[in-house]
GUGULUM-94882 format. One record per atom (N, C-alpha, C): residue number from 1; residue in one letter; atom name; x negated, z negated, y. Coordinates in nm, 4 decimals. Layout:
BEGIN
i / aa / at / c1 / c3 / c2
NUM / A / CA / X / Z / Y
...
***
This chain:
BEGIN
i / aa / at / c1 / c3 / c2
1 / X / N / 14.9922 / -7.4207 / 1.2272
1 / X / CA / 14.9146 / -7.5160 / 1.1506
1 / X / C / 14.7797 / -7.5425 / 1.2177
2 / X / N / 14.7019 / -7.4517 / 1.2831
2 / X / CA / 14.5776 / -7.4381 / 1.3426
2 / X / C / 14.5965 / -7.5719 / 1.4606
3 / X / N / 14.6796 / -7.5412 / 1.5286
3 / X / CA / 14.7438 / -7.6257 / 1.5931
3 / X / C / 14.7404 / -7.7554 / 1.5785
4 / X / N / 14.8239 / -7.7849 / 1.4835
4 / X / CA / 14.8330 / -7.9112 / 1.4485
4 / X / C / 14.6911 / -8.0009 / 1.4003
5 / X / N / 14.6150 / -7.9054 / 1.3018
5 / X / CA / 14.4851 / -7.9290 / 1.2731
5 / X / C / 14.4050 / -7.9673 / 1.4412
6 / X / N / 14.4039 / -7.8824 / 1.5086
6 / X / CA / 14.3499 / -7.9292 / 1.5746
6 / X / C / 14.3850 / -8.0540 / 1.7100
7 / X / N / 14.4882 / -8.0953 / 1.6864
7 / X / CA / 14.5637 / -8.2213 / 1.7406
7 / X / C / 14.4509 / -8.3125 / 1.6848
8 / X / N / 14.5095 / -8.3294 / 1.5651
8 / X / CA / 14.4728 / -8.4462 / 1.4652
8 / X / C / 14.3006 / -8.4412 / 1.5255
9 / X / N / 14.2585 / -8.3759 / 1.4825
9 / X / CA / 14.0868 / -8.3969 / 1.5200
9 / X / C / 14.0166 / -8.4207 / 1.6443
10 / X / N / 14.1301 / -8.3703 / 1.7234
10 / X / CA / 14.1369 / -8.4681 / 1.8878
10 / X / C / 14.1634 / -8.6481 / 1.8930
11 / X / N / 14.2109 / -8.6669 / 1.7793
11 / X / CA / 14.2635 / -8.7986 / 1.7966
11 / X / C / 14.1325 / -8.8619 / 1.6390
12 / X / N / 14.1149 / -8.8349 / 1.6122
12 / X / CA / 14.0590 / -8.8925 / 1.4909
12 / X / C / 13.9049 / -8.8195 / 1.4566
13 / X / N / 13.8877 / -8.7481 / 1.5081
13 / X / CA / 13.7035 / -8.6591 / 1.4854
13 / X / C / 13.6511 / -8.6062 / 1.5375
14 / X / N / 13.6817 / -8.6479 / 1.7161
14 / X / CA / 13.6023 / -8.5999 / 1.8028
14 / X / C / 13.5939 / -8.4821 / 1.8314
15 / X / N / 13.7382 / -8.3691 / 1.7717
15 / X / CA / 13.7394 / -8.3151 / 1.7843
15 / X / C / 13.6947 / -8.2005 / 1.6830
16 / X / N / 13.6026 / -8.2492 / 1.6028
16 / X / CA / 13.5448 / -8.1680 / 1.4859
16 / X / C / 13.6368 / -8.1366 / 1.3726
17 / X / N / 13.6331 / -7.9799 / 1.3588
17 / X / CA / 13.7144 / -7.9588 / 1.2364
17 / X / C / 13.6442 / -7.8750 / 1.1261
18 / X / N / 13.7128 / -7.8463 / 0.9965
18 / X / CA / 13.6334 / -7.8086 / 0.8997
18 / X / C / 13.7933 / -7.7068 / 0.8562
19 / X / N / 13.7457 / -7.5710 / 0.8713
19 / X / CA / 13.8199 / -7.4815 / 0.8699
19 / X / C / 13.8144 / -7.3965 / 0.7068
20 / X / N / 13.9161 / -7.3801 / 0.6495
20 / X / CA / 13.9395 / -7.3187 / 0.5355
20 / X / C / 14.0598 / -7.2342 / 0.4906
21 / X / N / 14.0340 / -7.1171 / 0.4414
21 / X / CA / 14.1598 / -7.0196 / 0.4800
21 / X / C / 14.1873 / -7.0182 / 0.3173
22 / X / N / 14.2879 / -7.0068 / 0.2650
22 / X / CA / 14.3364 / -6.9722 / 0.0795
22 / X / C / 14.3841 / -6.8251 / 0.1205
23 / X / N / 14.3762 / -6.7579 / 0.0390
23 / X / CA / 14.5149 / -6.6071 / 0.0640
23 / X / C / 14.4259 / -6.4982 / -0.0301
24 / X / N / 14.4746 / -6.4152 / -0.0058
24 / X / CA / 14.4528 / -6.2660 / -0.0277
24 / X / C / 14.5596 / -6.1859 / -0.1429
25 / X / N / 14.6980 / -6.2675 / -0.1414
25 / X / CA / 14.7835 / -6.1777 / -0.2427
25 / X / C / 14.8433 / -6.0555 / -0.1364
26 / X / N / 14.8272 / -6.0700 / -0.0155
26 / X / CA / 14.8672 / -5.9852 / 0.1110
26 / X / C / 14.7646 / -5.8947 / 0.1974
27 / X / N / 14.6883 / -5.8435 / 0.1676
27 / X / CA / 14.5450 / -5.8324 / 0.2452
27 / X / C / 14.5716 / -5.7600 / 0.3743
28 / X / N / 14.7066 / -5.7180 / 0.3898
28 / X / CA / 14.7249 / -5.7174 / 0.5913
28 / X / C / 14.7780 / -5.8499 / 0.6289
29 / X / N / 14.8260 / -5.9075 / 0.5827
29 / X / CA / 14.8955 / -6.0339 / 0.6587
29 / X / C / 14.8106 / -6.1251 / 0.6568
30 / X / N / 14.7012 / -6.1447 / 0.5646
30 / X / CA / 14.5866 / -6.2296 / 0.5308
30 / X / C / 14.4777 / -6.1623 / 0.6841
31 / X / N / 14.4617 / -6.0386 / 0.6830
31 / X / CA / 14.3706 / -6.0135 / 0.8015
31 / X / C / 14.4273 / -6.0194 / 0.9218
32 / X / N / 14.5969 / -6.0964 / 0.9686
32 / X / CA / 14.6097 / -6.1259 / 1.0817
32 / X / C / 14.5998 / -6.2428 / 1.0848
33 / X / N / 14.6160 / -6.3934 / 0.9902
33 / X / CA / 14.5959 / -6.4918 / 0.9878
33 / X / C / 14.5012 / -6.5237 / 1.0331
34 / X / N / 14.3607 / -6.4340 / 1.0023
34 / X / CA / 14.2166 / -6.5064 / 1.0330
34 / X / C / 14.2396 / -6.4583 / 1.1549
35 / X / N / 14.3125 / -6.3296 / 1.2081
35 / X / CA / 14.2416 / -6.3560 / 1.3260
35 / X / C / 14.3305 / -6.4125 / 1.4369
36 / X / N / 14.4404 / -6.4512 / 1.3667
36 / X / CA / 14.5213 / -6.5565 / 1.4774
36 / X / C / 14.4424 / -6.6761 / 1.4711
37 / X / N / 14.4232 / -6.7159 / 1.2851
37 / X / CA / 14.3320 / -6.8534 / 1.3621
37 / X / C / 14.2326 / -6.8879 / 1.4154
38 / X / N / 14.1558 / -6.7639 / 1.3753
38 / X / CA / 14.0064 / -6.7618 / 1.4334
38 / X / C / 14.0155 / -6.7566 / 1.6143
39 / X / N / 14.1210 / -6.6780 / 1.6099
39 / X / CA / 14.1325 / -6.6990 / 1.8008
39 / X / C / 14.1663 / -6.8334 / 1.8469
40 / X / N / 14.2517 / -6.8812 / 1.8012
40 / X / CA / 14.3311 / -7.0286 / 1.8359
40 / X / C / 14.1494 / -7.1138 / 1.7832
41 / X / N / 14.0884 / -7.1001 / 1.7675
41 / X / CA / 14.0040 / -7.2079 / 1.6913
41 / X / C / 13.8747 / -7.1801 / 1.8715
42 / X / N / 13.8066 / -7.0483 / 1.8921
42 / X / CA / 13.7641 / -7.0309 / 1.9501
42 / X / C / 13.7927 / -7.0314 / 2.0937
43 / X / N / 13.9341 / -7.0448 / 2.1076
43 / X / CA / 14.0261 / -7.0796 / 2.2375
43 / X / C / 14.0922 / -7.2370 / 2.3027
44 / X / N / 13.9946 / -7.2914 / 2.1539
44 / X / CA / 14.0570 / -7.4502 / 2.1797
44 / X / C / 13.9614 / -7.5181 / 2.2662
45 / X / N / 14.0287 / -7.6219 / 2.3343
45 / X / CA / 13.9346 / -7.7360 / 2.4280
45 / X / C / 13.9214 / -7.8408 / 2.3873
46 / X / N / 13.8672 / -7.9272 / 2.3498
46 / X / CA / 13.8871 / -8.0436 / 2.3435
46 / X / C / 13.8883 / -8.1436 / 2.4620
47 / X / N / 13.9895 / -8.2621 / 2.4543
47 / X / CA / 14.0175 / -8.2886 / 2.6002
47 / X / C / 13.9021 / -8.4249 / 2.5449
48 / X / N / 13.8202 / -8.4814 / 2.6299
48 / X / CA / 13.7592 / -8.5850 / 2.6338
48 / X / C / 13.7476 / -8.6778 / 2.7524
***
């Protein structure tokens, strides 16, 4: 999904995104999410 989010904002916002996580009925699977997305977010380029 991070992914895809960040497609779209390549094509439509310059790249800018506005990041928001829902969860916590799982609180280990919830603390690998952030940090899969938090990596994918800090690992992204934007191509310009």
């Amino acid at each position: 999904m991070t992914d895809l989010i960040l497609d779209v904002a390549a094509v439509h916002a310059d790249c800018r995104t506005v990041s928001v996580l829902e969860g916590g009925y799982n609180p280990p699977a919830l603390s690998q999410c952030v940090e899969e997305h938090l990596g994918r977010l800090v690992d992204a380029t934007c191509p310009r």
